[in-house]
N, C-alpha and C positions, 0 to 999 in steps of 0.2 A: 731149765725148761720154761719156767715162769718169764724168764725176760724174752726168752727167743719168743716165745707164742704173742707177746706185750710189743715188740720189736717189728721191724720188718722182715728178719730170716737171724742168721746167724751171724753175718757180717757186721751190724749195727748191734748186736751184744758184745761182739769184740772189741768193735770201737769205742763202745761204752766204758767195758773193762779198762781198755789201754789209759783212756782218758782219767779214770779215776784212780788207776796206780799212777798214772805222772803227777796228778795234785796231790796224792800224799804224799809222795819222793818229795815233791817241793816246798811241803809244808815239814815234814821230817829234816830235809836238809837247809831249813831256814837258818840264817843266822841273828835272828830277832832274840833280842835276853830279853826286852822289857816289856810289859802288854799292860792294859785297863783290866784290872781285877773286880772293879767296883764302881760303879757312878751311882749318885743320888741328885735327886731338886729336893730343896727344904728351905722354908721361912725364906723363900731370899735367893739362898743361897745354891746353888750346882755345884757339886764336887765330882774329881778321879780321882782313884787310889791305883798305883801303879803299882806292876808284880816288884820292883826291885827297890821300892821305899819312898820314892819319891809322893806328894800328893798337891793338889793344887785346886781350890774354890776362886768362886767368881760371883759376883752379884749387882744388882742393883737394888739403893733402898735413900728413899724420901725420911729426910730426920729434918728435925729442928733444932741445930746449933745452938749451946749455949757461948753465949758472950764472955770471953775470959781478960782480954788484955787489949792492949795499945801501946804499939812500938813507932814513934814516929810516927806516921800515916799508915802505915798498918796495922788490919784491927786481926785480932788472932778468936777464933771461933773452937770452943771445944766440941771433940765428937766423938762415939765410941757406939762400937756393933762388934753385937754375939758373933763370935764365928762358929761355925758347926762344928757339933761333938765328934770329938772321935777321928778328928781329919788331921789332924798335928801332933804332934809330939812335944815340937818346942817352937819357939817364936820362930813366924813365918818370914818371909820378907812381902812386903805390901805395898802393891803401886796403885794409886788413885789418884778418878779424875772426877772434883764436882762439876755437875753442866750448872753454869749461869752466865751473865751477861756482862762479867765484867771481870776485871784482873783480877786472879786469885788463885788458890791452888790449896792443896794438902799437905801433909807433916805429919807422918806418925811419929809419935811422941816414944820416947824410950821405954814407957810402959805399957808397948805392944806384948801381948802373950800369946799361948795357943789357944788360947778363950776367948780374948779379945782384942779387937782394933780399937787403939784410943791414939787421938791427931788431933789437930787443930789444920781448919778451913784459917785461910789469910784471904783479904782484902784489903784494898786499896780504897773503895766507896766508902765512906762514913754511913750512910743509907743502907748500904750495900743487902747486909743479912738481918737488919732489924725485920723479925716479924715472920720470914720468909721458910720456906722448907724446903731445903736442899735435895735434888737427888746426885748422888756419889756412887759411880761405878768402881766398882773395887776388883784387884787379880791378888791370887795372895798363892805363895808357892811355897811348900816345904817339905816335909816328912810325913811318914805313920810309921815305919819304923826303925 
């Protein structure tokens, strides 16, 4: 009664009806297994947690490289960020990119964990990173369960 008087007669509550039984049939007959159970922003960092185990953060963040080594002409830069709690299980896989002006790149170091990213910034400049504060966007993909 409520929708017909709401309605323009009875025809447009039926078409109402039809309409919202075909979106359930279609969401009943999906064949989607996996969905976003969980997103957060924290320190940095944006995370999803996926219904089937997967999870995967993402950030940007301004550090200042400590100076570790020199291979040849390249100088190798240590670095390391908290990842957020509760988003891993076990080491992630980690792809990063520092923005700066000159040949260089990342390295996650073998003692990546589900706690922390630690790598090393390379260059090529001698100059390059004395003094400087890097920002390094990071994608990091793993588990929660």
């Amino acid at each position: 009664i409520r929708d017909c008087l709401l309605s323009r007669g009875l025809g447009d509550v039926y078409k109402r009806q039809e309409r919202k039984k075909n979106m359930n049939e279609k969401y009943l007959n999906s064949t989607a297994e996996d969905y976003v159970i969980e997103t957060h922003v924290n320190s940095g960092w944006a995370y999803k947690k996926w219904f089937a185990g997967e999870s995967e953060a993402w950030g940007s963040f301004t550090i200042k490289p400590t100076y570790t080594s020199i291979e040849g002409s390249v100088r190798y830069y240590n670095v390391s960020v908290a990842l957020p709690k509760g988003v891993f299980i076990s080491t992630p896989v980690v792809i990063a990119t520092p923005k700066f002006n000159w040949i260089g790149g990342f390295v996650p170091s073998k003692s990546v964990s589900k706690d922390y990213i630690t790598g090393y910034i390379w260059a090529f400049e001698e100059r390059a990173l004395l003094n400087e504060n890097i920002e390094i966007y990071f994608l990091v993909k793993g588990t929660w369960k």
